[in-house]
N, C-alpha and C positions, 0 to 999 in steps of 0.2 A: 766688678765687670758685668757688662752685658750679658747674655747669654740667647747664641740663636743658634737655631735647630732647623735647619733647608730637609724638605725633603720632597720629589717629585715624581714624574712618569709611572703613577700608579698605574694608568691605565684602566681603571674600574670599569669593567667586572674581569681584569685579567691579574688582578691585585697579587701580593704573594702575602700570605696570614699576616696579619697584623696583630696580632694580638703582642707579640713581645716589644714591638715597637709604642703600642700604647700603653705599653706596663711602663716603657722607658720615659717615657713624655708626662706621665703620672710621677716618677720618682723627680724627675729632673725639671721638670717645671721652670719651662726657657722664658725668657720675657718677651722674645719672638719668636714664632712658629711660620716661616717660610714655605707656603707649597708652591711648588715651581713649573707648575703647567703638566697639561698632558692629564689631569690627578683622574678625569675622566678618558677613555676610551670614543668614546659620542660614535661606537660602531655602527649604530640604526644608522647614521650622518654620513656615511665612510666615501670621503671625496673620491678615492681611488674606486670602491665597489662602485659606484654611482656611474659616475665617468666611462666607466669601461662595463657598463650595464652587466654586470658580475652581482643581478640582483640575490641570486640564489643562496650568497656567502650573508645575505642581512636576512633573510630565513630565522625567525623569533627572536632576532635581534628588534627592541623597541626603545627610542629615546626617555621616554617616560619610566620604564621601569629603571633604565640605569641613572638619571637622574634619582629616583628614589635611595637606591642603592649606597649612590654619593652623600646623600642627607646624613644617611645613619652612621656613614663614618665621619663627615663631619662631625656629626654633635659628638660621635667619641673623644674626638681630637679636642672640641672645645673643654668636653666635662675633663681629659684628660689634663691640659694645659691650665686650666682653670680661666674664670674672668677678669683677670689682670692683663693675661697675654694677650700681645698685637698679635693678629694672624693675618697676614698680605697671602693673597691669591694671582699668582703668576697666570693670568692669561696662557696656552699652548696652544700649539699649532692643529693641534686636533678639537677644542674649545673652540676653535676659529674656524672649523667644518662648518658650525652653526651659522656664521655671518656668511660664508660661500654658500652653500644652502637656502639662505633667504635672501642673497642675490639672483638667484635662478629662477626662486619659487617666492616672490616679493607678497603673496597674499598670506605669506605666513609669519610675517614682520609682526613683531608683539607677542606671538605667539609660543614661538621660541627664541629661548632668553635664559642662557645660563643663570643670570646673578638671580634674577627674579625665582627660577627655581630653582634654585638652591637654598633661597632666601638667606643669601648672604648679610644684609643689611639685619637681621634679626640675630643671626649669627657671632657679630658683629666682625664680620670680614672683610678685608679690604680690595676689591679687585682693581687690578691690573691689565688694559688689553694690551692685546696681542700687537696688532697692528698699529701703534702708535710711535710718536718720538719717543716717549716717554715710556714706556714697555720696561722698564726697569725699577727694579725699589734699590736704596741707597739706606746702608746703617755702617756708621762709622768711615772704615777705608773701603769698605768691600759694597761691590754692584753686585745685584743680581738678578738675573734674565734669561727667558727659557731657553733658550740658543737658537739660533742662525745657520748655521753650514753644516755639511756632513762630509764633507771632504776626510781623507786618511787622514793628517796633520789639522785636525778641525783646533785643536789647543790653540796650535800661532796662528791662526786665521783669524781668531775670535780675540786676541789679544791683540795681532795688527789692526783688528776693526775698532776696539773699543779700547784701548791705551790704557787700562785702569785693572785694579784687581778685581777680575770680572768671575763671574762664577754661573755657571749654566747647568742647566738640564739636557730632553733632547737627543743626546746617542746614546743614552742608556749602559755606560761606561765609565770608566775614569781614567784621565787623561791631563798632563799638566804641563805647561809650558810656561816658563819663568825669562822675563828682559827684567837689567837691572841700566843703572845709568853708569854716569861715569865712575871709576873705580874712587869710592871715598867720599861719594858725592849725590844725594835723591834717594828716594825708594826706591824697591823694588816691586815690579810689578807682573802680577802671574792669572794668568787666566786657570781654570780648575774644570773640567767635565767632571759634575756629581755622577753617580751610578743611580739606577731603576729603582724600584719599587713594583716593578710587575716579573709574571712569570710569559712563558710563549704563548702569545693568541693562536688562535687557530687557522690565524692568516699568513702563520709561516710555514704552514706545512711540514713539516721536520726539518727544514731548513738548517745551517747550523748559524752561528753568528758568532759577537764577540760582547754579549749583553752581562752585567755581572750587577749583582744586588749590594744597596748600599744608603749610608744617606751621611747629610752634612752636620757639624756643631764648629760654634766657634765662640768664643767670647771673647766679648771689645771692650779694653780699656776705654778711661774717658775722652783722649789724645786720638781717636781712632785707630790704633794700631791693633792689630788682634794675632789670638791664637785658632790654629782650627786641628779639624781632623774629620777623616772621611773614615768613617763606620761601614766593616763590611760586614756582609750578613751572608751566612752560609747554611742551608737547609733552614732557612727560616730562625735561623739562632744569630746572635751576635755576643761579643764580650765585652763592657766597657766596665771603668772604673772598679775591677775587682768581682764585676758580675755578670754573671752568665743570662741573659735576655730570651 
């Protein structure tokens, strides 16, 4: 079987330690490694700070250093996965601060440019934008795309949108809503909200929320049918297959 490995809304530099997650990615060695938007924060970018000239919260916040930042866990994740594995990069909503930003500020077109600094193509990464038809990667039965709606019931919203076993990033939760067809009759088909990869920026002020830490695995027979499971991670630890992360 196949083996993939989704994981997203790092939020970089709001990350929560990685280190057990790349010890996992090192043992397990997926033949796809899924990042699914958001992996950057792009807070120097921060539509909302900008907007509401809330300059004072981007105070030593700089897109260049957190681009950097991104690089060196990228190459962990490459050295971890090794050169075999496909690695798709999910476009986010916060990756797409960049294109809003150089629609306001159009002299800075070329300039900034996620893939280019990331230097995905050396990487050998595959991106995915945000704003497109196509904002989606497809292996076997399962879509996956950084999410759409933030509604309470975001699960059946995103499954009435996209009819397919859809799987997202985005509220930073997990969340599951399953349609099947007629009894005896099709698949079934379930949309899934992954969980974070970050801890609370400091844009939430002690706020409380409903955010929980976590990431995806699935392996797909040849038929496209698969198995998954959502990995939760608590104080920075997780357990799978008989070990403790």
């Amino acid at each position: 079987m196949k083996k993939i490995i989704a994981v997203g809304d790092l939020h970089i530099p709001y990350q929560i330690d990685l280190k057990g997650f790349i010890k996992f990615l090192r043992d397990e060695k997926p033949d796809e490694l899924i990042l699914g938007g958001d992996i950057m924060d792009v807070v120097a970018l921060s539509r909302w700070a900008l907007a509401g000239g809330k300059r004072l919260t981007l105070e030593g916040k700089r897109f260049q250093k957190e681009c950097d930042a991104t690089n060196k866990i990228l190459d962990e994740f490459r050295e971890a996965v090794g050169k075999k594995c496909k690695i798709v990069y999910l476009e986010g909503n916060h990756e797409n601060w960049c294109e809003q930003y150089i629609d306001k500020n159009p002299g800075m077109e070329g300039l900034i440019n996620i893939p280019k600094m990331l230097e995905l193509d050396k990487k050998k990464i595959e991106w995915v934008p945000y704003r497109s038809i196509k904002n989606h990667y497809k292996v076997g039965k399962l879509y996956f795309t950084h999410g759409e709606y933030t509604s309470k019931y975001h699960a059946a919203k995103m499954l009435s949108a996209w009819n397919c076993n859809i799987r997202y990033f985005h509220l930073h939760s997990h969340m599951v809503y399953t349609r099947t067809a007629k009894r005896g009759v099709g698949d079934f088909h379930k949309a899934v909200s992954i969980p974070c990869m970050c801890k609370e920026g400091d844009y939430l002020t002690g706020k409380s929320h409903n955010w929980e830490n976590g990431f995806y695995i699935a392996h797909i027979k040849p038929n496209g049918n698969f198995y998954e499971n959502i990995i939760s991670i608590i104080d920075n630890q997780f357990y799978y297959n008989g070990k403790l992360y």
